[in-house]
Backbone bond lengths (Angstrom), bond angles and torsions (degrees), N, CA, C in turn:
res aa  C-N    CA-C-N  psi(-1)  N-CA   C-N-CA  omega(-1)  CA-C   N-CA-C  phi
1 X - - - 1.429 - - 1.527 108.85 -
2 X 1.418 115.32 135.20 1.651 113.47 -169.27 1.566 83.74 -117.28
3 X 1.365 113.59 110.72 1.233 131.90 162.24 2.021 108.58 -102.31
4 X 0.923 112.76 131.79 1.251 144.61 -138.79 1.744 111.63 -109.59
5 X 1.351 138.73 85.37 1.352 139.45 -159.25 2.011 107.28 -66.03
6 X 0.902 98.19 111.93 2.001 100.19 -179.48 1.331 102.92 -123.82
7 X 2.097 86.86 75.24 1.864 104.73 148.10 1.448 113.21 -73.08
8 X 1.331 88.89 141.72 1.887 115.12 169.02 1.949 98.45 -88.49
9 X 1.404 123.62 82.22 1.385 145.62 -164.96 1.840 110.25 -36.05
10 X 2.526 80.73 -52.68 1.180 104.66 178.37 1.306 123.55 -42.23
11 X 1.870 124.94 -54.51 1.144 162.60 171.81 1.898 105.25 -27.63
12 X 1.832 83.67 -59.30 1.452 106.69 -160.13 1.727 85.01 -61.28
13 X 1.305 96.66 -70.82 2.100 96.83 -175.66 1.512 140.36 -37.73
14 X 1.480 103.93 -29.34 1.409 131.61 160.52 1.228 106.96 -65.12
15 X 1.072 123.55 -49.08 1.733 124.43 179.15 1.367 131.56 -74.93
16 X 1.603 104.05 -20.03 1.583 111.89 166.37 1.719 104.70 -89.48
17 X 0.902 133.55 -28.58 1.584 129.73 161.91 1.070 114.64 -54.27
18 X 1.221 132.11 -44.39 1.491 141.20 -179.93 1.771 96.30 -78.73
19 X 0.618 112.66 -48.78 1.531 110.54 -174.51 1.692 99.40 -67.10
20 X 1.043 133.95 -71.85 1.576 124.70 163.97 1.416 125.93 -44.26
21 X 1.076 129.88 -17.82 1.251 140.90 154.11 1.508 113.72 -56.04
22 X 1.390 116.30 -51.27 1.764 115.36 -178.43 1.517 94.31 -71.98
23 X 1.559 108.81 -50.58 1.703 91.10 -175.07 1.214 142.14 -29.62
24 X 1.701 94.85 -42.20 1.424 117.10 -172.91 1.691 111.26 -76.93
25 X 1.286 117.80 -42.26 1.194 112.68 -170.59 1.581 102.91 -93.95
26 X 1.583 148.08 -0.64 1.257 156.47 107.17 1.702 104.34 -11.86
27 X 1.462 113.94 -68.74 1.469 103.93 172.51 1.201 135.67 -63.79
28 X 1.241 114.96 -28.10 1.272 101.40 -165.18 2.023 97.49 -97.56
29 X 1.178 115.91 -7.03 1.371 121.04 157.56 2.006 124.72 -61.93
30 X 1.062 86.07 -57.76 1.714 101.46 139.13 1.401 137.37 -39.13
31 X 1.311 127.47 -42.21 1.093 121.35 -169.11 1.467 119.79 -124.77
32 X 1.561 99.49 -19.48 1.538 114.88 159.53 1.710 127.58 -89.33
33 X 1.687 95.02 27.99 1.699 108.22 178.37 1.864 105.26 -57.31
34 X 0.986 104.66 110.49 1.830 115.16 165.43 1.000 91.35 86.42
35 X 1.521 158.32 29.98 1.712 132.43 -142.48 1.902 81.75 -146.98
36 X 1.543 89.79 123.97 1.955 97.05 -178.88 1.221 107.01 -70.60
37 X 0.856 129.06 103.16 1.812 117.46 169.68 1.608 122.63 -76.20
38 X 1.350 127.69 144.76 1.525 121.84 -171.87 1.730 98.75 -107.21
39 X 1.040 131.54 14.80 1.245 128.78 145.36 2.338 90.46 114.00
40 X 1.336 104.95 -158.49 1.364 104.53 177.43 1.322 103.02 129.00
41 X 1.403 126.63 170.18 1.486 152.67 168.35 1.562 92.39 -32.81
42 X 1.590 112.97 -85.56 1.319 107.51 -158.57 2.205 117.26 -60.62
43 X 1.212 90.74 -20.19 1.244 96.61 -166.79 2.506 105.20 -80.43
44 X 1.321 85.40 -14.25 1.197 84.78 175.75 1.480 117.85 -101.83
45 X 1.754 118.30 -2.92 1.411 138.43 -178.36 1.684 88.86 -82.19
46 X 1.251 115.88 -47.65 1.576 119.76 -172.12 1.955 109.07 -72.48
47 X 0.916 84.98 -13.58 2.242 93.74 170.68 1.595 98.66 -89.88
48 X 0.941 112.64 -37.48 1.757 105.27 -167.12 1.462 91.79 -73.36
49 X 1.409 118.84 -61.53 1.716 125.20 -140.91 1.829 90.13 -82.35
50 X 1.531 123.68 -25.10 1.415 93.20 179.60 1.318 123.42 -82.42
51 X 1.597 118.97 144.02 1.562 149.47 170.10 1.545 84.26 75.62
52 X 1.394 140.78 19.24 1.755 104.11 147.54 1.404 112.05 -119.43
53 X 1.697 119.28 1.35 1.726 127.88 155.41 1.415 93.16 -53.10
54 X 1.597 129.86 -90.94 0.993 138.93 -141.99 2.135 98.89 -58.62
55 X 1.024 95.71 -58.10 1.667 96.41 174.00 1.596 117.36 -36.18
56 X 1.211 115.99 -33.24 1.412 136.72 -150.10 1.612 94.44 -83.96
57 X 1.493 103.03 -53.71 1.528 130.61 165.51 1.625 135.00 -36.19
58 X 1.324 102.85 -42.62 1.097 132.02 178.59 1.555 116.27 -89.03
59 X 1.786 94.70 -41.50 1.819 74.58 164.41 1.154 123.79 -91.37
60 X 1.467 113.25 -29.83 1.587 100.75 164.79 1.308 120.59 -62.29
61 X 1.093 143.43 -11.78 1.584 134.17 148.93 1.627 113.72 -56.19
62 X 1.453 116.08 -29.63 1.692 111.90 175.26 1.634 111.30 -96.01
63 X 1.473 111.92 4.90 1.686 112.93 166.14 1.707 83.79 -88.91
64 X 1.046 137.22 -91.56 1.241 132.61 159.65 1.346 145.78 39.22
65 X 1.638 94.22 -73.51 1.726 118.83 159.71 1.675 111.05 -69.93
66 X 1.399 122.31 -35.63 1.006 137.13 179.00 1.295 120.06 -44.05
67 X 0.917 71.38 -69.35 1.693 108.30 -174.60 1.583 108.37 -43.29
């Protein structure tokens, strides 16, 4: 029997952004332990993406389950 996989691609792509999104702000939480930062590009990418990657994550895991 050839049963046939029907990913939602969109779903899948939304979810690896969100998923690289926590990575990123996971790292740099990580690696900037005690360390003063003077602000910059990356340091203001890490203000946007923290707690609405991981949020983002979570609901697309409950469109997901839904689904």
């Amino acid at each position: 029997m050839n049963l046939m996989s029907t990913r939602l691609i969109g779903l899948d792509i939304a979810r690896y952004f969100a998923f690289i999104g926590m990575v990123i702000v996971n790292f740099d939480v990580a690696m900037s332990y005690g360390v003063q930062s003077n602000g910059g590009f990356f340091n203001e990418l890490i203000g946007q993406l923290q707690g609405r990657a991981s949020a983002t994550f979570v609901v697309l895991a409950g469109i997901g389950w839904t689904i």
